[in-house]
Structure formats: C-alpha cells, structure tokens
LOKENU-997160 format. One record per residue: residue in one letter; x, y, z of N, C-alpha, C, O, CB in turn. Coordinates in pm, whole numbers, m for minus. Glycine has a CB too. Layout:
<pts>
torse = A, n_u = X, n_v = Y, n_w = Z, ca_u = X, ca_v = Y, ca_w = Z, c_u = X, c_v = Y, c_w = Z, o_u = X, o_v = Y, o_w = Z, cb_u = X, cb_v = Y, cb_w = Z $
...
</pts>
This chain:
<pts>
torse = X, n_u = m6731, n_v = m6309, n_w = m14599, ca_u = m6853, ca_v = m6247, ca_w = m14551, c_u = m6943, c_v = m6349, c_w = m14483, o_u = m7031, o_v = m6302, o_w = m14411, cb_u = m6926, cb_v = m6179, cb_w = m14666 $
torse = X, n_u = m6937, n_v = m6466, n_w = m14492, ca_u = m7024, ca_v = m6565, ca_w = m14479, c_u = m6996, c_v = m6629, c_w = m14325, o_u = m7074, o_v = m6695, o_w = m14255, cb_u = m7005, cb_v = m6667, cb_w = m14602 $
torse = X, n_u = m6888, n_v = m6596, n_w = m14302, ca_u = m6781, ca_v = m6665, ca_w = m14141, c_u = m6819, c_v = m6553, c_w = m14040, o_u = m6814, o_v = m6566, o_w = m13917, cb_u = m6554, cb_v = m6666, cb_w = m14158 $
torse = X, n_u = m6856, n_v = m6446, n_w = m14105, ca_u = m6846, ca_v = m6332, ca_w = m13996, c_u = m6999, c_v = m6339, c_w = m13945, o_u = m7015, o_v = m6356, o_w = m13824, cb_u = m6797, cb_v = m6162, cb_w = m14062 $
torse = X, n_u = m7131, n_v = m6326, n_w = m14043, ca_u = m7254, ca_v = m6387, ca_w = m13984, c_u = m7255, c_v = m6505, c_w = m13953, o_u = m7202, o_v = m6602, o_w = m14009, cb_u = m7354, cb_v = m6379, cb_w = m14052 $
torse = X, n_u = m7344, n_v = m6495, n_w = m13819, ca_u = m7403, ca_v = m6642, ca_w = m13774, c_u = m7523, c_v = m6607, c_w = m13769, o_u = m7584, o_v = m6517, o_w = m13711, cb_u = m7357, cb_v = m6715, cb_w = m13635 $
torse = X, n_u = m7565, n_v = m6740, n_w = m13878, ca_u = m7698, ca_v = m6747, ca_w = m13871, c_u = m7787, c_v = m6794, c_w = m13749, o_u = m7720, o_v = m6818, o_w = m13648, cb_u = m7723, cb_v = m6818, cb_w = m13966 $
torse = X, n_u = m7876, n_v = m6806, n_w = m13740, ca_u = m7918, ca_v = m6828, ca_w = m13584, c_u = m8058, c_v = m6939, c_w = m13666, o_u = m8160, o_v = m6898, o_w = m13721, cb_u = m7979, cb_v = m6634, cb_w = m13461 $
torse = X, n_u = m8017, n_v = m7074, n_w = m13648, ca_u = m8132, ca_v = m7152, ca_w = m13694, c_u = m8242, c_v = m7257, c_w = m13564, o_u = m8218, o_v = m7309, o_w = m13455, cb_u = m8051, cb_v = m7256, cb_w = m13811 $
torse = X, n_u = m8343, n_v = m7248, n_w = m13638, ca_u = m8434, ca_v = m7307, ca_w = m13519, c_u = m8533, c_v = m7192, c_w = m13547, o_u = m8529, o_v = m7092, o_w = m13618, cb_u = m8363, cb_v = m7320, cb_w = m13340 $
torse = X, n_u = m8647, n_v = m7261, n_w = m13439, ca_u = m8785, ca_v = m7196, ca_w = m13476, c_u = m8767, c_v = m7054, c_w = m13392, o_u = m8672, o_v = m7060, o_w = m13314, cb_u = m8935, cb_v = m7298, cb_w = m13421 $
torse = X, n_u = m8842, n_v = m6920, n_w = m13391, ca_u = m8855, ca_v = m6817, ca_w = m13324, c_u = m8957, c_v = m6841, c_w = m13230, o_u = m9065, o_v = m6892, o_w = m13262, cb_u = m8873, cb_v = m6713, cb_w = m13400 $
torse = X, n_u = m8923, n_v = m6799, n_w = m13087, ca_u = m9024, ca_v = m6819, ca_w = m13021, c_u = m9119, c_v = m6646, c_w = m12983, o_u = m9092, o_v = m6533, o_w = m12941, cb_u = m8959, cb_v = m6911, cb_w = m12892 $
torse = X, n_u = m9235, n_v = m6722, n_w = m13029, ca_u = m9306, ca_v = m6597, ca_w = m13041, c_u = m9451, c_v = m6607, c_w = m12982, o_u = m9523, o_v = m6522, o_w = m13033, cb_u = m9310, cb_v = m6555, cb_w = m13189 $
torse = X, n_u = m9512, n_v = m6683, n_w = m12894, ca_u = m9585, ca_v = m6755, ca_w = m12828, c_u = m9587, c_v = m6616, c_w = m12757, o_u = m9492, o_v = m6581, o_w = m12687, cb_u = m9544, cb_v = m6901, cb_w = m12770 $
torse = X, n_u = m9738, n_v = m6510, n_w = m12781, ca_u = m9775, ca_v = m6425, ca_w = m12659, c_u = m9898, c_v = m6507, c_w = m12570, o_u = m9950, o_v = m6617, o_w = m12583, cb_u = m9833, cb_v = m6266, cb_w = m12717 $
torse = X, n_u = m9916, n_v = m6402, n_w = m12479, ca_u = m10061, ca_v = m6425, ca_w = m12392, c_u = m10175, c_v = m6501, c_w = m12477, o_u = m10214, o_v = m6611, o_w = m12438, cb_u = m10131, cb_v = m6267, cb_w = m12346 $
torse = X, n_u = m10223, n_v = m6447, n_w = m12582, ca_u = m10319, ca_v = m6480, ca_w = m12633, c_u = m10287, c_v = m6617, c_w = m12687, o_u = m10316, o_v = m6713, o_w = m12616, cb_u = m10361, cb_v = m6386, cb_w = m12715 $
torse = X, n_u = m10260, n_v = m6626, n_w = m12741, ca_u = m10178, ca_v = m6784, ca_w = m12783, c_u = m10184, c_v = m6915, c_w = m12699, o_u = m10237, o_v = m7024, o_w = m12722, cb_u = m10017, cb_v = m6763, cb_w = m12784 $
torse = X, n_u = m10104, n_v = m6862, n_w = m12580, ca_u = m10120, ca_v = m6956, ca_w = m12439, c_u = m10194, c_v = m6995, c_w = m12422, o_u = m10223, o_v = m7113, o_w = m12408, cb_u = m10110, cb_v = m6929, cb_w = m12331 $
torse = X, n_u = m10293, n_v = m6838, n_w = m12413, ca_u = m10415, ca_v = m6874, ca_w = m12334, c_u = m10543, c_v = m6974, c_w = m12445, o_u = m10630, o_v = m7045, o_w = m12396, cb_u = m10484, cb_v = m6702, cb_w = m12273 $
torse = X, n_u = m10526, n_v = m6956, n_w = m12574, ca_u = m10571, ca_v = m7039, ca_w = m12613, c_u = m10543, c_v = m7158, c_w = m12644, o_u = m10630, o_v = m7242, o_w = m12668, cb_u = m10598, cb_v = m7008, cb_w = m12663 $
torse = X, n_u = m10412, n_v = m7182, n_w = m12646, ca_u = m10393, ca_v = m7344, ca_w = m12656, c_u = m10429, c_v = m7459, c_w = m12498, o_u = m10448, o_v = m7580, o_w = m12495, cb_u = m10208, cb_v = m7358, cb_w = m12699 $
torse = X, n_u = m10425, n_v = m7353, n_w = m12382, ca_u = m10505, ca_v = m7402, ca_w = m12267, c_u = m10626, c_v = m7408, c_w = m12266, o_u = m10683, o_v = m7506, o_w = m12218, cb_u = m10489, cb_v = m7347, cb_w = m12169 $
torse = X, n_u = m10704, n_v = m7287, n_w = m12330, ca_u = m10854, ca_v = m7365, ca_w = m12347, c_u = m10872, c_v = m7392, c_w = m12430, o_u = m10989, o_v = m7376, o_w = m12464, cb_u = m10964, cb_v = m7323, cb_w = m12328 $
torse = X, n_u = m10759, n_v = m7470, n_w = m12554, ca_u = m10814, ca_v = m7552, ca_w = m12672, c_u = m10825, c_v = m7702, c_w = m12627, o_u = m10905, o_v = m7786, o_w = m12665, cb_u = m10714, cb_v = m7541, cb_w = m12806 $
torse = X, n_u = m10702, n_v = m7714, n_w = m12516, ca_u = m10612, ca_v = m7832, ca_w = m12461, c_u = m10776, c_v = m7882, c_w = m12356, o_u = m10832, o_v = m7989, o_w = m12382, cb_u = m10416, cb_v = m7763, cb_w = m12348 $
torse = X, n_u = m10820, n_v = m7801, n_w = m12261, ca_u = m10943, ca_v = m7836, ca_w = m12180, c_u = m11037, c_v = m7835, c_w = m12245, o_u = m11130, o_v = m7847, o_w = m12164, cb_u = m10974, cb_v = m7765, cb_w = m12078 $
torse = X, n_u = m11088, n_v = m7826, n_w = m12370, ca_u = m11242, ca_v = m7830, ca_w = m12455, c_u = m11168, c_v = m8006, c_w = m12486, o_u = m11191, o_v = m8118, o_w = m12440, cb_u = m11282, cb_v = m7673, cb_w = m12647 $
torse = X, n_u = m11083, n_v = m7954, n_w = m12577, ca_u = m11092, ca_v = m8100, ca_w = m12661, c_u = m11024, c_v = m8200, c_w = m12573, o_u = m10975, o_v = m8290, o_w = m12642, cb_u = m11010, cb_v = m8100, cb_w = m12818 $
torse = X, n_u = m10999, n_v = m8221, n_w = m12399, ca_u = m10991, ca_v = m8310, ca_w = m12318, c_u = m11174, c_v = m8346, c_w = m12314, o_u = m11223, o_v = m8439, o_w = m12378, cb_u = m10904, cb_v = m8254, cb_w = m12177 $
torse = X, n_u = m11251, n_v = m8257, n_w = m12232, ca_u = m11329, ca_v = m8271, ca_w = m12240, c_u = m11432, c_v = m8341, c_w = m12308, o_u = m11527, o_v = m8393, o_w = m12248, cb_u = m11320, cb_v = m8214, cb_w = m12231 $
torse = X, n_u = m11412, n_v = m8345, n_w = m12468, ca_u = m11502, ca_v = m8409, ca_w = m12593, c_u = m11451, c_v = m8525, c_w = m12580, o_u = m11538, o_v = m8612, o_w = m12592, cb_u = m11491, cb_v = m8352, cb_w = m12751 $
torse = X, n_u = m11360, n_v = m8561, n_w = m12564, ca_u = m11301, ca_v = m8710, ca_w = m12558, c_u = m11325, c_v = m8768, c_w = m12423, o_u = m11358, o_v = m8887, o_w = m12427, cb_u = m11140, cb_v = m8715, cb_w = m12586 $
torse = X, n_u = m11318, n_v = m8726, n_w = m12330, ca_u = m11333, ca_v = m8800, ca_w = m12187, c_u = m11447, c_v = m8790, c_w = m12120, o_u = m11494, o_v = m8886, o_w = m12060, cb_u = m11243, cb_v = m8758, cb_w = m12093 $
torse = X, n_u = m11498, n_v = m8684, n_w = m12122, ca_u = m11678, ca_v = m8691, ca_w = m12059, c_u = m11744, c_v = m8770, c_w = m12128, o_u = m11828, o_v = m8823, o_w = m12056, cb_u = m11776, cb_v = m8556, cb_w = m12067 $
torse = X, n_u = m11749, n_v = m8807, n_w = m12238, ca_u = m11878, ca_v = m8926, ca_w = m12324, c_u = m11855, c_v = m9044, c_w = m12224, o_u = m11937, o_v = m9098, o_w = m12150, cb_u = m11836, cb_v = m8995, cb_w = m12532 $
torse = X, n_u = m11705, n_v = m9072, n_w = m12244, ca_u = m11688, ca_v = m9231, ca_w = m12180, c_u = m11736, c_v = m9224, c_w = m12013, o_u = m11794, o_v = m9319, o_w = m11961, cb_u = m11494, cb_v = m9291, cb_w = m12190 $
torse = X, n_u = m11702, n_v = m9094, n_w = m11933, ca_u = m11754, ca_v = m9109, ca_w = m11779, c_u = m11881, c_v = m9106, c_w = m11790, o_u = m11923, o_v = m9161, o_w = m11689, cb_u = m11713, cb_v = m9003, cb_w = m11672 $
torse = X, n_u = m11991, n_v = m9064, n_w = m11870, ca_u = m12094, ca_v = m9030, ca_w = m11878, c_u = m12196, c_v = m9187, c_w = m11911, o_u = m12292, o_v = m9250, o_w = m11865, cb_u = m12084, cb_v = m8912, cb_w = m11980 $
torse = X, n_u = m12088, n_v = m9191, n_w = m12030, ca_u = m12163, ca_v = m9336, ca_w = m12070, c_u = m12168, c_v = m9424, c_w = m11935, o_u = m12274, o_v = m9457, o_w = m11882, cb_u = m12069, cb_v = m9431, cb_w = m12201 $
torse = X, n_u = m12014, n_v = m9465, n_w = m11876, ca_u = m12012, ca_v = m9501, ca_w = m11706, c_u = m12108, c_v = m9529, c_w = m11590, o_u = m12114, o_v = m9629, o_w = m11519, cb_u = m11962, cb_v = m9411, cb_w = m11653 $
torse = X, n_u = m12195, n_v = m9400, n_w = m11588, ca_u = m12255, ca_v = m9365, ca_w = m11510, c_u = m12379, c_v = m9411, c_w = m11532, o_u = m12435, o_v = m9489, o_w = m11455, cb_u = m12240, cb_v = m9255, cb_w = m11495 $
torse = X, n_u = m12440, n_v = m9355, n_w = m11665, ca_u = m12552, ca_v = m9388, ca_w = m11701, c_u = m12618, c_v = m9484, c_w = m11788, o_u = m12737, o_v = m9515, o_w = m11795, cb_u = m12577, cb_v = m9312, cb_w = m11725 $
torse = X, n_u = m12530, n_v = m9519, n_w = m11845, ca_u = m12529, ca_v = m9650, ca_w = m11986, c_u = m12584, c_v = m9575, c_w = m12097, o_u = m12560, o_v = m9462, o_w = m12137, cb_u = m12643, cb_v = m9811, cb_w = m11964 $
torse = X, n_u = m12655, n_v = m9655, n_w = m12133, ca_u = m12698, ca_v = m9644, ca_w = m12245, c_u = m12798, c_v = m9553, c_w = m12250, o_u = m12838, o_v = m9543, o_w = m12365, cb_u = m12729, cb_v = m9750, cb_w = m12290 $
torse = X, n_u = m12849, n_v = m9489, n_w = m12181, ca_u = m12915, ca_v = m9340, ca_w = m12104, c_u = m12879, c_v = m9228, c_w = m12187, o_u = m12951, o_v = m9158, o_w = m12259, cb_u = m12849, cb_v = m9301, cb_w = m11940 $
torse = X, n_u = m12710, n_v = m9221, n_w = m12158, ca_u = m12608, ca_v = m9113, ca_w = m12178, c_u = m12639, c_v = m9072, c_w = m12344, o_u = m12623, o_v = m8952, o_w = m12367, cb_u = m12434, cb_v = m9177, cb_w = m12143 $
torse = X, n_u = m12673, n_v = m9142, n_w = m12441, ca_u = m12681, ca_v = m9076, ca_w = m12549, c_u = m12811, c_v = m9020, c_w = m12568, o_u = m12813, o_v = m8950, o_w = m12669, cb_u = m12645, cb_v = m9150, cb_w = m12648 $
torse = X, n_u = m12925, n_v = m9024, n_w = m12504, ca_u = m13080, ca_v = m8979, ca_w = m12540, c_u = m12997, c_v = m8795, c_w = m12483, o_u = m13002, o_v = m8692, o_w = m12549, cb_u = m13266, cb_v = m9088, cb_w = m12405 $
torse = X, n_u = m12926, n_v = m8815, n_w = m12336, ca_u = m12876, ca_v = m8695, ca_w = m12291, c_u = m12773, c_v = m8593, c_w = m12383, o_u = m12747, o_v = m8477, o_w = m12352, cb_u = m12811, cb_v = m8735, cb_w = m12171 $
torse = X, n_u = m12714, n_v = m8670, n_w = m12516, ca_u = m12609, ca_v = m8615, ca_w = m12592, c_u = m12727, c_v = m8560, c_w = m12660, o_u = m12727, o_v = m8443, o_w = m12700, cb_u = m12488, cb_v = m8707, cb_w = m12671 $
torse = X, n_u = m12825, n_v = m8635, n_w = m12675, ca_u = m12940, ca_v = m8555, ca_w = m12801, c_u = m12982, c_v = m8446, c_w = m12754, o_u = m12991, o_v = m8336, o_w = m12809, cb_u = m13084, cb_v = m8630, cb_w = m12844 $
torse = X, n_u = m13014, n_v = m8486, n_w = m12629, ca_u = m13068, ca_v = m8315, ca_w = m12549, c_u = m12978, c_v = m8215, c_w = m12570, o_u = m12998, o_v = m8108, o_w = m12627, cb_u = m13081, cb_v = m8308, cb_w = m12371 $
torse = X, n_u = m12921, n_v = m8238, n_w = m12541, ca_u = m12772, ca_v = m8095, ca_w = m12540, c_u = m12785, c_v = m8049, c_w = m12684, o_u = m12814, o_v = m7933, o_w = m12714, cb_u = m12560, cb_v = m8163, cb_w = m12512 $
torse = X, n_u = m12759, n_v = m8158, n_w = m12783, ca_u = m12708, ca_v = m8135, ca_w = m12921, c_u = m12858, c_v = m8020, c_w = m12934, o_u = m12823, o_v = m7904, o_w = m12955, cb_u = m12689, cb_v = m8310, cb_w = m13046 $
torse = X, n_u = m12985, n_v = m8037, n_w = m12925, ca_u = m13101, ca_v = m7964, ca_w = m12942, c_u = m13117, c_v = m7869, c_w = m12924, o_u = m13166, o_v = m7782, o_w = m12995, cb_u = m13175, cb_v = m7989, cb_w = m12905 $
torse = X, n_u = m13057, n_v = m7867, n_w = m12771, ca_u = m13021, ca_v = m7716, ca_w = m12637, c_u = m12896, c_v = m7659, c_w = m12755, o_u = m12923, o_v = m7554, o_w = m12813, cb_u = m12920, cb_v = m7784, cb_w = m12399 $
torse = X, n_u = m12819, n_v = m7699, n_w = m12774, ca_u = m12721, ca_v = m7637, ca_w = m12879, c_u = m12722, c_v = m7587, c_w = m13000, o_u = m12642, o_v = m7501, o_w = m13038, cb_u = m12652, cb_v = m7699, cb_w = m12903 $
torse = X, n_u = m12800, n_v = m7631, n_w = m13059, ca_u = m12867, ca_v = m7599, ca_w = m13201, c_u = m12957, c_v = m7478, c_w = m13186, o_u = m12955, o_v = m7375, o_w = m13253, cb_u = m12959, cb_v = m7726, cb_w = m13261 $
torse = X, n_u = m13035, n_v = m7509, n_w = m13087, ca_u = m13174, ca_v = m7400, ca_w = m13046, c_u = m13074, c_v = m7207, c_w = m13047, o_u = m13103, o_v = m7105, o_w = m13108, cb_u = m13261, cb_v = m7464, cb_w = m12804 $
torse = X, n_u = m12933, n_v = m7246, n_w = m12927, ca_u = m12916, ca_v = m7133, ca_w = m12892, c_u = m12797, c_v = m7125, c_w = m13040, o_u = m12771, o_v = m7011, o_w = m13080, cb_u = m12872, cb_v = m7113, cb_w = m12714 $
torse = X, n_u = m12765, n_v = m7183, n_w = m13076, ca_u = m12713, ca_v = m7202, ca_w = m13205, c_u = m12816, c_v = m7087, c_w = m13322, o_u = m12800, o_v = m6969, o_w = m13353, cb_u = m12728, cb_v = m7388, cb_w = m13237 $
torse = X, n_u = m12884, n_v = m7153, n_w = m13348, ca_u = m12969, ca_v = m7043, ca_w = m13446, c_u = m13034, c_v = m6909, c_w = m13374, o_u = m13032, o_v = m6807, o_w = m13443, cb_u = m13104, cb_v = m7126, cb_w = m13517 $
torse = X, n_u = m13089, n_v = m6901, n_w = m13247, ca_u = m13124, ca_v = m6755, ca_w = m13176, c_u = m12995, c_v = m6657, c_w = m13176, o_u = m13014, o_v = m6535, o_w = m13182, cb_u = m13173, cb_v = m6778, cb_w = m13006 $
torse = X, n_u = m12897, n_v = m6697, n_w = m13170, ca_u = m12753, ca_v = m6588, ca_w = m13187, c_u = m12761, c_v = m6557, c_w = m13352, o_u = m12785, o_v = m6437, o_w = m13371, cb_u = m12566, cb_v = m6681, cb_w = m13137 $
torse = X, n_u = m12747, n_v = m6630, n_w = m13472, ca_u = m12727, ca_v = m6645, ca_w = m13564, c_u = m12835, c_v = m6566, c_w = m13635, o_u = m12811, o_v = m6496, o_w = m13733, cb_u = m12706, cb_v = m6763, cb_w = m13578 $
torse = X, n_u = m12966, n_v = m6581, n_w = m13577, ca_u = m13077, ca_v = m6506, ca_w = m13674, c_u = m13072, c_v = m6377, c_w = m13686, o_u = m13135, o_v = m6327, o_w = m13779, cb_u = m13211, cb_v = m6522, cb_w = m13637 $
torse = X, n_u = m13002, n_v = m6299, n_w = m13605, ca_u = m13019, ca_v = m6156, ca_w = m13633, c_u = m12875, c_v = m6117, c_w = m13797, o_u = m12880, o_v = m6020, o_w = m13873, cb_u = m12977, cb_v = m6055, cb_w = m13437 $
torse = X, n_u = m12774, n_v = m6225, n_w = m13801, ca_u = m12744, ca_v = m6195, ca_w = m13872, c_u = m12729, c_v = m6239, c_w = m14036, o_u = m12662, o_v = m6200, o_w = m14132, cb_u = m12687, cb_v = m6176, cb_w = m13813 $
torse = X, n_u = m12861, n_v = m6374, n_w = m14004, ca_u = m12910, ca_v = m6411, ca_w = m14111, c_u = m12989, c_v = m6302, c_w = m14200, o_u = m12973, o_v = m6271, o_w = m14318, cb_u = m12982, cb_v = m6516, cb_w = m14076 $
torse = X, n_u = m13072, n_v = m6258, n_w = m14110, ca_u = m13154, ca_v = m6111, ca_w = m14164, c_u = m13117, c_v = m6059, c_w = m14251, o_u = m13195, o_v = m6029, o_w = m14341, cb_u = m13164, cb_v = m6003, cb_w = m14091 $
torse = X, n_u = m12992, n_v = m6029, n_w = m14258, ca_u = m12923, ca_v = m5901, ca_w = m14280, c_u = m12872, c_v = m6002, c_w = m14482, o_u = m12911, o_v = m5961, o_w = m14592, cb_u = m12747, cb_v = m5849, cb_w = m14105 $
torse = X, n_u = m12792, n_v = m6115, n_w = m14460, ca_u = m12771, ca_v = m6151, ca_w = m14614, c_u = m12896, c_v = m6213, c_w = m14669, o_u = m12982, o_v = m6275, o_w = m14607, cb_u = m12647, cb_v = m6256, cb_w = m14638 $
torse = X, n_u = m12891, n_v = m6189, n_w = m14783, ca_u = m12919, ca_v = m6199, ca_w = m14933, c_u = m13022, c_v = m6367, c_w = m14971, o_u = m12958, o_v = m6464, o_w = m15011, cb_u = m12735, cb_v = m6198, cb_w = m15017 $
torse = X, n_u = m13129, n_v = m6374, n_w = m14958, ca_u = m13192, ca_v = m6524, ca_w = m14951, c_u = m13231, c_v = m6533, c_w = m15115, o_u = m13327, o_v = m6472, o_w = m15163, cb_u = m13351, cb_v = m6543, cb_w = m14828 $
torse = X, n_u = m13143, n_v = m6618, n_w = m15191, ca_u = m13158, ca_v = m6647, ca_w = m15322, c_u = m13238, c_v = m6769, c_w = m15382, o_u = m13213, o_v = m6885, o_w = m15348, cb_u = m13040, cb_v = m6654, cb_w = m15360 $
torse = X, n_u = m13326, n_v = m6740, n_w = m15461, ca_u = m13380, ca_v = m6930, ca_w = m15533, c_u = m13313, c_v = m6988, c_w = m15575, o_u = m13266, o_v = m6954, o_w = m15683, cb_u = m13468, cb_v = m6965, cb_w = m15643 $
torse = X, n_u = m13262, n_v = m7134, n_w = m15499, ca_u = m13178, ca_v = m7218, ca_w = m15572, c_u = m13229, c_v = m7217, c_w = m15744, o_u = m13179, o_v = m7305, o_w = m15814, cb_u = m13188, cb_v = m7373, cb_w = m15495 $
torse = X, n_u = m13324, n_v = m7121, n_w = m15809, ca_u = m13317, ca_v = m7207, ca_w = m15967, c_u = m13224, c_v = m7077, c_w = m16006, o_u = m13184, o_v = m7057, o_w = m16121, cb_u = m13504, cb_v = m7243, cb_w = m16088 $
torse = X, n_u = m13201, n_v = m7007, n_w = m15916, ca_u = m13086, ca_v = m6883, ca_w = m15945, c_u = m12916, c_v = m6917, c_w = m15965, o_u = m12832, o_v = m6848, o_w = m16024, cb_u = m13091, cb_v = m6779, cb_w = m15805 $
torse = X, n_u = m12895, n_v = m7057, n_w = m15892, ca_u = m12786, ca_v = m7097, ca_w = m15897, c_u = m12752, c_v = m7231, c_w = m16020, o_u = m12646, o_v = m7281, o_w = m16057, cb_u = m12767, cb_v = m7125, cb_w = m15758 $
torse = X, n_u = m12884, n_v = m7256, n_w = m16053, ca_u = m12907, ca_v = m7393, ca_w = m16126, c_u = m12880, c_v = m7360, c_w = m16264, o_u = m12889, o_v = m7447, o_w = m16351, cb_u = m13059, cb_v = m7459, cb_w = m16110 $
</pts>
C-alpha cells in the first residue's frame, strides 16, 4: 500500500493576491525605515533628527485623533482597582 502512494513532499504553494501584495508593501515600508534616515541624515546632518521629532509628533497627534473615538467607547478603570 505504501509503493502505490506518492507522497508529494515540499512546501504548498499557496501565495494569493493579497499576500503578494503585502509582502511588496511590507518589502517598500521596511526599505524605506532603513534607508531614508541615512539619505536624510546626508543631506541635512545633524538637522535630520530635530525633523524625525517633527514627524514622530505629526504621528502621534494623528495617531491619537483616529484612536479617540474608540477609546470612548472602553471601560476607564482606577489603577487601585487593579492593585
């Protein structure tokens, strides 16, 4: 019984659209985080990080305005509730 199946070994390839398409824009973000600091730094010197702070701020800001409507919504407990 064992001669007559062949097993078929190796990985399944099962890689759809969605998949692709995200490992291409996982592949261009995280090029990006690694290689723009150093052209940036390049350009501007020591400049370039007061400009990482800006962003990080600009990021945080729109960071919590998306987030607050669904902070609203859970449960705000007194830490002496957990203590």
């Amino acid at each position: 019984m064992g001669a007559d199946v062949k097993e078929k070994q190796g990985y399944k390839r099962s890689l759809g659209l969605f998949e692709l398409v995200s490992l291409g824009v996982g592949g261009t973000i995280g090029s990006g985080i690694f290689v723009v600091p150093g052209i940036a730094a390049g350009i501007s010197g020591p400049a370039s990080l007061i400009a990482w702070l800006i962003v990080a701020v600009s990021a945080a800001c729109v960071l919590l305005s998306l987030a607050l409507p669904f902070l609203r919504c859970v449960p705000v407990y007194d830490i002496g509730e957990f203590l």
